[in-house]
N, C-alpha and C positions, 0 to 999 in steps of 0.2 A: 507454053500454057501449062502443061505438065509440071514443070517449077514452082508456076504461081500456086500452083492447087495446094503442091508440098509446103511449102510455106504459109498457108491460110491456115493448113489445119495445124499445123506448129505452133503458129497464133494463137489459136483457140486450146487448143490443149494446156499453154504456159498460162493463159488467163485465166482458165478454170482452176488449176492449181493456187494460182495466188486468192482466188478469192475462196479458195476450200482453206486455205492457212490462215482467216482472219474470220470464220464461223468462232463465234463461243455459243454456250448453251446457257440457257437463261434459267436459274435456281430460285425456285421459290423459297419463300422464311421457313419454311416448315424445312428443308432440306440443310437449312443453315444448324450447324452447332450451335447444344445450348449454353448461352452465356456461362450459368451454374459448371458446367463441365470442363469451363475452360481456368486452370488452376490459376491462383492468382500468386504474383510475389510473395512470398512469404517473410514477414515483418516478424522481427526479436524488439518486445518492449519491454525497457528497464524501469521495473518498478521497486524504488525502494520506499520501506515503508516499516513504521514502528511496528516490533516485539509484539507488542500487543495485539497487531491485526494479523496475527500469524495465520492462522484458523479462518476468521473471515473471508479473506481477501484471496485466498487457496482457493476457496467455495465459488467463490464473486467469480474469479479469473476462471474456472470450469464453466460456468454459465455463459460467458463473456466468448471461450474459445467455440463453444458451442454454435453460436453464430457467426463470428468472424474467425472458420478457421483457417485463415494463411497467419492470424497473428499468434504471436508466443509469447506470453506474459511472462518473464521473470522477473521472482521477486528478489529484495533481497529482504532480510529483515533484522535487526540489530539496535539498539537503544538510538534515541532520534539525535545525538551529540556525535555517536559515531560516524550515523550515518552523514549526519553535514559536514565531519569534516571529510569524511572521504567522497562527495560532490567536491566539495571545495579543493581536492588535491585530484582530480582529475577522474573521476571513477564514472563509467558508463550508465548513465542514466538518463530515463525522458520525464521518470514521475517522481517529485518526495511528498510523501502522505509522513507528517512529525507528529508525534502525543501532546505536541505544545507549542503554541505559537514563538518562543522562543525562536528557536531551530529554525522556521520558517523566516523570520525577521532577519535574523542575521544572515542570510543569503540574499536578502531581498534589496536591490538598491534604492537606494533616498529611506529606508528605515533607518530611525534613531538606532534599535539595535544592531544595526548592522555596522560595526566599529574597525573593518577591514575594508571599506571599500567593495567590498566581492557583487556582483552583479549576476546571481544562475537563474532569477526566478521571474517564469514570464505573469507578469502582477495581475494581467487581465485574465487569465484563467485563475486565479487563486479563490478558492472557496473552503468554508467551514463545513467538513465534511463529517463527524460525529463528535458527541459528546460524551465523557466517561466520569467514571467517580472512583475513588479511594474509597479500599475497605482494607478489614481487618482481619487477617483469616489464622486460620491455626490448622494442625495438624490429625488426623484422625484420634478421635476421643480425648482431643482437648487433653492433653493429661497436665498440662501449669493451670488449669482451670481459669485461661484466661475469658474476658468478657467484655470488656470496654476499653479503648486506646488507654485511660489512666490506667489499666493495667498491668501495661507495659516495664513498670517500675515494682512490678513485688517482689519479695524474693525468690518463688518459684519460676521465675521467669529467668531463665538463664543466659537463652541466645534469640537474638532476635533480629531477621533480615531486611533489608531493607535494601531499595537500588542507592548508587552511588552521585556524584553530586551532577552527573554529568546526564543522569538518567532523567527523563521528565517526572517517574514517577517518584526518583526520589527528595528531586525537587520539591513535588508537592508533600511529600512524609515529613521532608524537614519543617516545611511550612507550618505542618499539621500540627506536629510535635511539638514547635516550638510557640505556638497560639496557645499548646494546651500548659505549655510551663513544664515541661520534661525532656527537654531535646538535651539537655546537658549533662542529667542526673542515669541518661539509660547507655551514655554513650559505650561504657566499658562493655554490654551486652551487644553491642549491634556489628553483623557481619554485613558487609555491603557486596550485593550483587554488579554484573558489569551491565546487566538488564532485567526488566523485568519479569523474563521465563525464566531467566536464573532463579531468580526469589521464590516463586513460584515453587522450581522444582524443590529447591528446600525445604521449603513447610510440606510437601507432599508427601515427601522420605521422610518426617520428621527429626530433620537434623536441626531444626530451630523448634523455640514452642511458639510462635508466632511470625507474622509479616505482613507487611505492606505492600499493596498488588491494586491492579485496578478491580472494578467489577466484573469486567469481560472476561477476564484471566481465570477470578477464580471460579466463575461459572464454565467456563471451557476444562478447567485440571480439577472441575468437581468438590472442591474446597469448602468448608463449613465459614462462611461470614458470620463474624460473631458481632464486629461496629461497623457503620459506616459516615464517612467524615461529612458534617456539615457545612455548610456556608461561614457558618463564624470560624470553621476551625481550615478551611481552604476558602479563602477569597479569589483567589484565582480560576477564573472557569476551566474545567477540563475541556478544553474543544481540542480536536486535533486540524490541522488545515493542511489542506493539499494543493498541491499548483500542476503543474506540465514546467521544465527543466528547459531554459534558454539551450539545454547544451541538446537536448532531444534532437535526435537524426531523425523524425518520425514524428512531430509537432501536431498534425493533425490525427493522426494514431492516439496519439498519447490521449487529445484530449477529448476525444471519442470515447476510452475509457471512462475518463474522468465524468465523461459525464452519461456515463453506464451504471458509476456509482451513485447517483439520483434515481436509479430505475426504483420502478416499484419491488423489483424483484431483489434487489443489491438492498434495499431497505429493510425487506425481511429476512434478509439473513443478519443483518448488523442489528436490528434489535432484536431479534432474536437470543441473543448472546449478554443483551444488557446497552446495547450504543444505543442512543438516543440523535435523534434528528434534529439540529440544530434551527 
């Protein structure tokens, strides 16, 4: 009988045990971590994107980290000829923002311009993202007292900048120049940039007495606009177009962005500077 007792309460002691080993405590939401506090992956987005959007798009990407900060906007920025071919030769990116639908086309498949076959650009995100214009800017105090693009051709006018043919903006200078009947007559004065900050920084130093730049530029480097091209003399609209990058590791990142730059807030900084909303 003495046996049995020792062994009951044996019993009883290993079962209270196990059911003390399968108690949890029960947490209310309030005890739970907040979502906010729990750090999230942090994402590197490759933005490239014209010369031109130097300034903006720096501003845009602060406001942008602001809210989503695990993301890291990088840009890069470089004439929009450069920039596509270094997409096309394999360069890390999820965004191209071009000064001209060019650029944009020829990476695009089933576009006429696109004469290589090349396939990087997802077509259903692609939007017209602002619009720019060709001026005519000069250096502090004017000293070739230029005034109007036929200027371009007097004799005090010595050096005169302009981007290269691979540039969008020089694209449109040739275009300009050559509607107005002097693309031929100014060529022994013109130095060509590899982009349009280049040209820019020229007439700023006044190492040229004149140059051809968008309006954004030379409101950004402070520059005195003495012409600005019209319709007849640029038939080509300045739009620039942006898509999200077939090659984007971050597709839904990217075009999160992209369409951060519709906010009302990313609107006021791009006209602010002179872009116009398409």
């Amino acid at each position: 009988m003495k046996l049995k007792h020792i062994f009951l309460i044996f019993f009883c002691l290993t079962l209270a045990a196990c059911q003390s080993s399968t108690i949890t405590t029960e947490v209310s939401p309030g005890d739970l971590v907040d979502d906010q506090s729990v750090s999230e992956e942090q994402v590197d987005l490759y933005v490239f994107a014209a010369a031109s959007m130097t300034e903006t798009m720096t501003e845009i990407a602060e406001l942008y980290k602001a809210q989503n900060p695990n993301v890291n906007v990088i840009f890069t920025f470089d004439s929009s000829g450069t920039l596509k071919t270094q997409i096309q030769e394999g360069a890390v990116a999820d965004i191209f923002i071009s000064a001209a639908q060019k650029q944009m086309n020829q990476l695009e498949v089933g576009n006429e311009a696109n004469t290589e076959g090349l396939d990087f650009v997802k077509s259903e995100t692609r939007i017209n993202l602002v619009e720019n214009k060709v001026v005519l800017v000069v250096p502090a105090r004017n000293p070739a007292g230029v005034s109007v693009f036929a200027d371009m051709t007097k004799e005090d006018v010595k050096k005169i900048a302009l981007g290269n043919q691979d540039v969008p903006v020089g694209q449109y200078s040739e275009e300009l120049l050559k509607n107005l009947g002097i693309w031929e007559e100014i060529q022994p004065k013109i130095t060509f940039g590899s982009n349009v900050k280049e040209v820019t920084t020229w007439v700023s130093s006044g190492s040229v007495d004149c140059g051809i730049v968008y309006s954004t530029d030379a409101f950004s480097a402070g520059l005195e606009v003495v012409d600005t091209a019209t319709n007849e003399l640029i038939k080509t609209p300045i739009i620039y177009p942006a898509a999200v990058l077939k090659t984007s590791s971050h597709p839904e990142i990217a075009l999160d962005f992209l369409s951060f730059l519709h906010s009302d807030e990313a609107k006021t900084i791009l006209q602010k500077v002179g872009f116009a909303i398409p």
